[in-house]
C-alpha positions in Angstrom: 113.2 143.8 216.6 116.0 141.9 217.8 119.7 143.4 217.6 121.8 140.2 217.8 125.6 140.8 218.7 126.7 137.9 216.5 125.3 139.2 213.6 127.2 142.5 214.0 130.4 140.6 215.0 129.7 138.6 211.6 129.5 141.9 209.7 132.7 143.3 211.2 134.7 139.5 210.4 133.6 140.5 207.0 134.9 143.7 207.4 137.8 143.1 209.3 138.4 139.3 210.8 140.7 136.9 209.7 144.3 136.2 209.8 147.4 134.5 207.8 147.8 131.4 210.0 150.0 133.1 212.5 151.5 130.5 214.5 150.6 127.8 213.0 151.8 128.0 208.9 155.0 128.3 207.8 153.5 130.9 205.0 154.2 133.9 207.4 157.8 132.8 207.2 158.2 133.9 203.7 158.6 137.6 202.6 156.4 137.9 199.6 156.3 140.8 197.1 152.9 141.2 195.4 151.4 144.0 193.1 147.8 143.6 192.7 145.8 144.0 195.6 144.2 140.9 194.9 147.6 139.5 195.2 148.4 141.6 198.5 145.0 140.0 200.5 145.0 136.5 201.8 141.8 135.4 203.5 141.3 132.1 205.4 139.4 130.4 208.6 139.0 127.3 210.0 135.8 125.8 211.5 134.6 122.8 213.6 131.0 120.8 213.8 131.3 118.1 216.5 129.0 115.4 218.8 129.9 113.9 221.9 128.1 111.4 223.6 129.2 111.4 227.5 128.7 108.1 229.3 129.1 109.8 232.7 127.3 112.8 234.7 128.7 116.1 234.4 127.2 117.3 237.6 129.6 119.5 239.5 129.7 117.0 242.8 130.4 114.2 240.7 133.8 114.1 242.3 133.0 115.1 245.7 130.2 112.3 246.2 131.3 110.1 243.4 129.1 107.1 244.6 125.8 109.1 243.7 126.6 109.2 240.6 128.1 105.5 239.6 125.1 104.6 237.4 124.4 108.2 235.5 123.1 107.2 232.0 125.2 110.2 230.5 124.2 112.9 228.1 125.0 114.1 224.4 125.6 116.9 223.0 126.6 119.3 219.6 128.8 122.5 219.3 130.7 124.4 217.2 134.1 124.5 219.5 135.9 127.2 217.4 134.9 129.0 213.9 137.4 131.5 212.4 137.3 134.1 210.2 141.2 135.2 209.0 142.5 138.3 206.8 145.9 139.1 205.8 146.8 141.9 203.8 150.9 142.6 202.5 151.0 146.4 202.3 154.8 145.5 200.8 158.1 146.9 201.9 158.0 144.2 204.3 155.5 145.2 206.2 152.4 143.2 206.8 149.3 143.1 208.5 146.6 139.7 209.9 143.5 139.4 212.0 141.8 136.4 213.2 138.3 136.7 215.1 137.2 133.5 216.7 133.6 132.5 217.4 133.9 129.9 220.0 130.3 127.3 220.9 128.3 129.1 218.3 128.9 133.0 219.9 127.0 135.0 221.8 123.0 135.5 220.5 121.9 138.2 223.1 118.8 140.3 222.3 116.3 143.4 223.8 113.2 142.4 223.9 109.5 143.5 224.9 107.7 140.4 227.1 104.1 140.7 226.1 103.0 139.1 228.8 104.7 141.5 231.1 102.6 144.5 230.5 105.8 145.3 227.8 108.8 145.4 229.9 112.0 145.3 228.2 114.4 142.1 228.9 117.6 141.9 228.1 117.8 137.5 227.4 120.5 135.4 226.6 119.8 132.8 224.0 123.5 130.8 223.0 126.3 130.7 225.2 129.3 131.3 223.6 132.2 133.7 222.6 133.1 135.9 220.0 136.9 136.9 220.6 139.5 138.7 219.2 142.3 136.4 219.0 144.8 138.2 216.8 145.6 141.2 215.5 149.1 142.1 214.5 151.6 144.2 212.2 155.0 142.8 211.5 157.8 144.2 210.0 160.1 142.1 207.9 163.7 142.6 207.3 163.6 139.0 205.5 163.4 135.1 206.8 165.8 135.8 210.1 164.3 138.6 211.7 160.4 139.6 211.7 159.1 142.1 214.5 155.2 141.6 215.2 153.6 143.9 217.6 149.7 143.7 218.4 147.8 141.0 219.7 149.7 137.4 219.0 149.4 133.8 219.5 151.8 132.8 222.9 153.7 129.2 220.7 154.0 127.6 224.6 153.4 124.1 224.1 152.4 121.6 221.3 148.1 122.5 221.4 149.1 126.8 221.1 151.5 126.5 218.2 149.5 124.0 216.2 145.6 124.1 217.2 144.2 124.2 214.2 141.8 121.4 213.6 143.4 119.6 211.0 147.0 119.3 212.8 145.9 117.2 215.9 143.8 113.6 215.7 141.5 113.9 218.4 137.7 115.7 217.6 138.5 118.3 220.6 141.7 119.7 221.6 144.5 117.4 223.8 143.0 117.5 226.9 146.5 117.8 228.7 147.5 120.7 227.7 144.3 122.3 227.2 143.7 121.6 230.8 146.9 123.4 232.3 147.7 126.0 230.0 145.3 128.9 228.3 144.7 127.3 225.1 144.5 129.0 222.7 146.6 131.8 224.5 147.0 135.2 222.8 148.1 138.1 224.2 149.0 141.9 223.0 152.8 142.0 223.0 155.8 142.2 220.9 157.4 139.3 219.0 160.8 138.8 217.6 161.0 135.6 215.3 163.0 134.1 212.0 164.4 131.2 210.4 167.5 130.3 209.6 168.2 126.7 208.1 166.7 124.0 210.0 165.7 126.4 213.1 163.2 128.9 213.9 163.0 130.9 217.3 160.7 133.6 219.0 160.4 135.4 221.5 157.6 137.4 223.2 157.1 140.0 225.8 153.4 140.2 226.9 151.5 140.4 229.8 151.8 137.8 232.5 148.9 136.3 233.5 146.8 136.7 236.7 147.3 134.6 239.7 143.4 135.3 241.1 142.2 133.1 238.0 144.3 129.8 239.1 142.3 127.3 240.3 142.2 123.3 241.0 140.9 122.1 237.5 142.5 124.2 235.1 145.7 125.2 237.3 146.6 128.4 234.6 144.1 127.7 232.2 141.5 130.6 232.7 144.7 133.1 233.6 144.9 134.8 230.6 141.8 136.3 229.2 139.7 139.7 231.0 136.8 140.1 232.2 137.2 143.8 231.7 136.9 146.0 228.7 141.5 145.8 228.8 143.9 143.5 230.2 145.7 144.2 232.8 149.2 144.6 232.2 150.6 145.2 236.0 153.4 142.3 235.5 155.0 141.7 232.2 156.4 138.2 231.5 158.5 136.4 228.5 157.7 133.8 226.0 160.0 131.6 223.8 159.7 129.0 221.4 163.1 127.4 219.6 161.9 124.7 217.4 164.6 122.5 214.7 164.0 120.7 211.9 167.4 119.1 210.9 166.2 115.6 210.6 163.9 115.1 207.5 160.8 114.6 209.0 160.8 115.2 212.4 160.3 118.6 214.4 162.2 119.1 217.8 160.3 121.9 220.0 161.2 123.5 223.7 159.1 126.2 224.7 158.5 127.9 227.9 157.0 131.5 229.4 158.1 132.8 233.0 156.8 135.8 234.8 155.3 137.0 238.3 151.4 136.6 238.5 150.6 138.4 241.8 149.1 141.7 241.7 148.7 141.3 237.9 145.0 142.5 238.8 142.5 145.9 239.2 142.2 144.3 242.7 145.6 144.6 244.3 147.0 143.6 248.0 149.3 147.1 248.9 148.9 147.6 252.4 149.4 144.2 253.8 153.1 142.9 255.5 151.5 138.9 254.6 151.4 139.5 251.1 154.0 142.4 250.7 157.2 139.8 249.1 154.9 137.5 247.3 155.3 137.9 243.8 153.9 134.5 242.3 156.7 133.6 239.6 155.1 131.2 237.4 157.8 129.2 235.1 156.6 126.9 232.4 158.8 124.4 230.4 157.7 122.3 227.5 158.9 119.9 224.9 157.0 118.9 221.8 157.9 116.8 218.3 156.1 115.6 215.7 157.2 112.9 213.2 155.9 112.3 209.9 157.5 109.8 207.1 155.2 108.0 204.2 152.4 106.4 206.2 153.6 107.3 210.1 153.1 110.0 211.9 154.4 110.6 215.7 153.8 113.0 218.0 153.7 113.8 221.6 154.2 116.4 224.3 155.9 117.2 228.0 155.0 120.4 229.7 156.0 121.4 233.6 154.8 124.3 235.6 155.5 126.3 238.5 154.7 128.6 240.6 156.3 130.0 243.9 154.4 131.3 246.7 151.1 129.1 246.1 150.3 128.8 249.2 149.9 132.3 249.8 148.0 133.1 246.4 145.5 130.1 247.6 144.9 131.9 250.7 144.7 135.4 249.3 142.2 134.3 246.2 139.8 133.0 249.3 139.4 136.3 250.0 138.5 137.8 247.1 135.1 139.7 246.8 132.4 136.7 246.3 129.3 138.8 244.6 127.7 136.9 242.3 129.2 139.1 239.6 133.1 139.0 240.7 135.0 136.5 238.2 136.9 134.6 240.9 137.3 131.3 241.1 137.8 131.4 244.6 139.8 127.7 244.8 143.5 126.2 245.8 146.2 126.8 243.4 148.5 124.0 243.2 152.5 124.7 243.2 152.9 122.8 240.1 151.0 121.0 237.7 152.0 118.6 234.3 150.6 117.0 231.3 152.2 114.7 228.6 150.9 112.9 225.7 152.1 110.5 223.0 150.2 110.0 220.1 150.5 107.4 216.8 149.1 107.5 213.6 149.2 105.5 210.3 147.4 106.0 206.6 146.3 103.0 205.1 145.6 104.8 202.1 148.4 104.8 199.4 150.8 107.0 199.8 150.5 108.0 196.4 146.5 108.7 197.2 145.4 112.7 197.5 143.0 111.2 200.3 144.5 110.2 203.7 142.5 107.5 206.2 144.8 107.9 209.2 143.7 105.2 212.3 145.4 106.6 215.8 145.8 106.3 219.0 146.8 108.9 222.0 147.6 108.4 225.7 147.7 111.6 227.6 148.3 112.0 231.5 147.6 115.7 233.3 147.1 116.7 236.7 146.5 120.0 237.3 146.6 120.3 241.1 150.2 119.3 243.4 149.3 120.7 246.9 151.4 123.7 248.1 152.8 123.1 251.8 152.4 125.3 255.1 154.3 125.5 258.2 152.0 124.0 260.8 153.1 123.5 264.3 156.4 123.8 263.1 156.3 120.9 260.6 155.7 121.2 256.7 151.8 120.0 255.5 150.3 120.4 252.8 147.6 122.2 251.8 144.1 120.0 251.2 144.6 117.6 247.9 142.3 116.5 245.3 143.1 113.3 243.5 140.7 113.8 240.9 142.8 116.4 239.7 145.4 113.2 238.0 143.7 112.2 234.7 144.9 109.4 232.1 142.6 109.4 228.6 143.3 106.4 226.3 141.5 107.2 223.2 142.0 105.8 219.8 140.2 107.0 216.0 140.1 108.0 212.4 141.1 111.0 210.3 139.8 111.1 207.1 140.9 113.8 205.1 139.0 113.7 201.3 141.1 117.0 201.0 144.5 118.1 202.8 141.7 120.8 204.1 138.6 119.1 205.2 138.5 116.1 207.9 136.1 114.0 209.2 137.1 112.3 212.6 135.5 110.1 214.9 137.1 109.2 218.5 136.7 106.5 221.0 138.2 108.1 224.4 138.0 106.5 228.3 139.6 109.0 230.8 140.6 107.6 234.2 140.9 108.3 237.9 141.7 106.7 241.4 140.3 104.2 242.6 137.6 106.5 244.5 136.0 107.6 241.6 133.9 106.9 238.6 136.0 106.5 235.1 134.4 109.0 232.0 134.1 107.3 228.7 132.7 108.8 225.5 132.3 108.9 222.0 133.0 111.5 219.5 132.5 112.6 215.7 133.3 115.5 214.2 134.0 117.7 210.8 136.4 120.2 210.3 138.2 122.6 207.5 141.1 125.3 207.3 142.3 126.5 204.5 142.4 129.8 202.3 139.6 130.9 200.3 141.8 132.7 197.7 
């Protein structure tokens, strides 16, 4: 008999999963008084199918020996990027409750089994990679549309893709690949969060963990920071997140948002003895700006986002020393001082505006690099650490939305991503179908 873990994480999402859309839905702004319990529950999710057809190699020296790879035929392939399971309940008195589990590339299918042909030895096997996370679980206290406490595990609003990712509010089939690149996406950490409204603004803040500098690395400069590889997350370093976002002109949504904290040491594997290591402290600082425009046909949108982070240098050469067993989670990579994406999207229905159904045709440029070379004092003159240029991306990709529904889509993508001169250029198609909604 096989004891799957997804199908006991499905039974608890029945039991347990779900969430009011958090970040991402006005309807948590609003104070509701309910007296049936039917009234009191709200239960939702959202889900993606998708297929991608590369037109490159995705072998991991495709950058280092780009020439060997110039004439790769490419590959395809399905998934199920993120399915979601969401439960709210309003106990009343203003306070409220939501959780949201996320199965991410179809979970985990793991199983104990007895190999016949192995004189009946047990084997533990693998059979879908995947994830089955947690990604928020919160109670919030209300004292009306201006101040709302949350405390439990929350969605960090830094940047466009964290606020709004689910898959009916952006175009593309996956995620903006700019700030999905640089920034954990989607980033949720157990905190506390004070947010409102109040006319045409709406603010929070957040106090949560920071994240850990031994995850950097030259890809996904912060990207893999946030999540544990243990049973709890280490909360060494505690950081702040805000979001201020203003909606005075009809429309159009004006968003900054930022986080700043110190990364080093934020780990079970700390430096304490050393005099090398004993003033870093790793202070990350991220800065973003976001809008979104939307008037009969048109919609605009687009994003800036700028990090830092001191003593890079340093963290590079301390993550190089890390323990390197097969099972250690390192990375073991440069860090780069800063990294950047932005991204500016247009859309248009040319459906009637009058028309329940939407047919919106757009197109996105995004630019990202997630790698700026720190600098050392060599022979008394400044140098910088070793640089990647692969690391600077620009995607041009162009589509269709078509919702039938305001909560089902079908999309399709055209998308070329570019590179210098050195190396091969990565284009590929995409289609996909996707809902969120509630189901009562």
């Amino acid at each position: 008999m096989k004891y799957r873990l997804s199908a006991f994480c499905l039974f608890t999402c029945l039991l347990v999963a779900g969430t009011i859309f958090a970040q991402q839905t006005h309807k948590t702004d609003t104070v509701y008084v309910k007296n049936k319990i039917s009234d009191r529950l709200t239960i939702g999710g959202y889900g993606e199918a998708t297929f991608k057809y590369n037109f490159y190699s995705d072998n991991a020296f495709r950058y280092s020996y780009a020439n060997r790879y110039a004439e790769s035929k490419g590959h395809g392939q399905v998934d199920l990027p993120h399915v979601v399971l969401m439960l709210g309940y309003d106990f009343g008195n203003g306070w409220t409750m939501g959780t949201e589990v996320e199965f991410e590339h179809g979970g985990v299918e793991a199983a104990l089994e007895i190999e016949q042909e192995e004189t009946g030895e047990f084997e533990q096997e693998i059979e879908r990679g995947g994830e089955v996370a947690l990604e928020q679980f919160w109670i919030q206290k209300s004292w009306g549309r201006g101040v709302n406490l949350r405390v439990g595990h929350i969605v960090v609003p830094v940047g466009a893709v964290n606020n709004a990712h689910l898959p009916t509010e952006f175009s593309n089939v996956f995620r903006p690949e700019g700030e999905n690149t640089i920034l954990p996406c989607t980033w949720h950490e157990t905190g506390i969060s004070l947010w409102g409204r109040n006319n045409n603004w709406r603010y929070e803040l957040q106090l949560i963990p920071s994240l850990n500098s031994t995850m950097f690395n030259v890809s996904g400069w912060a990207h893999d920071a946030s999540p544990s590889a243990y049973e709890f997350r280490v909360a060494n370093k505690p950081a702040l997140a805000v979001r201020v976002d203003n909606y005075t002109i009809p429309g159009l949504r004006l968003s900054m948002s930022g986080f700043v904290g110190n990364t080093f040491n934020n780990d079970i594997v700390t430096e304490e003895n050393s005099t090398t290591y004993a003033n870093v402290q790793g202070t990350m600082v991220i800065g973003a700006f976001d809008f979104q425009y939307r008037r009969g046909r048109l919609l605009a949108r687009g994003n800036v986002d700028y990090g830092y982070l001191s003593e890079a240098a340093l963290i590079s050469r301390y993550n190089g020393y890390l323990p390197n067993s097969s099972s250690a989670p390192y990375p073991h990579t440069l860090v780069g001082e800063t990294a950047c994406a932005a991204g500016l999207e247009l859309a248009c229905n040319i459906l009637k505006p009058t028309s329940p159904k939407r047919m919106l045709l757009f197109a996105r440029y995004d630019y990202y690099d997630s790698y700026s070379p720190a600098k050392v004092i060599s022979s008394g003159q400044e140098v910088p650490l070793a640089d990647y240029p692969w690391t600077e991306r620009s995607v041009v990709s162009a589509g269709f939305n078509y919702y039938p529904m305001p909560q089902i889509v079908v999309k399709g993508e055209v998308g070329y991503r570019m590179f210098a001169s050195q190396y091969n250029n990565e284009p590929w198609i995409a289609l996909g179908i996707a809902y969120s909604g509630f189901f009562n």
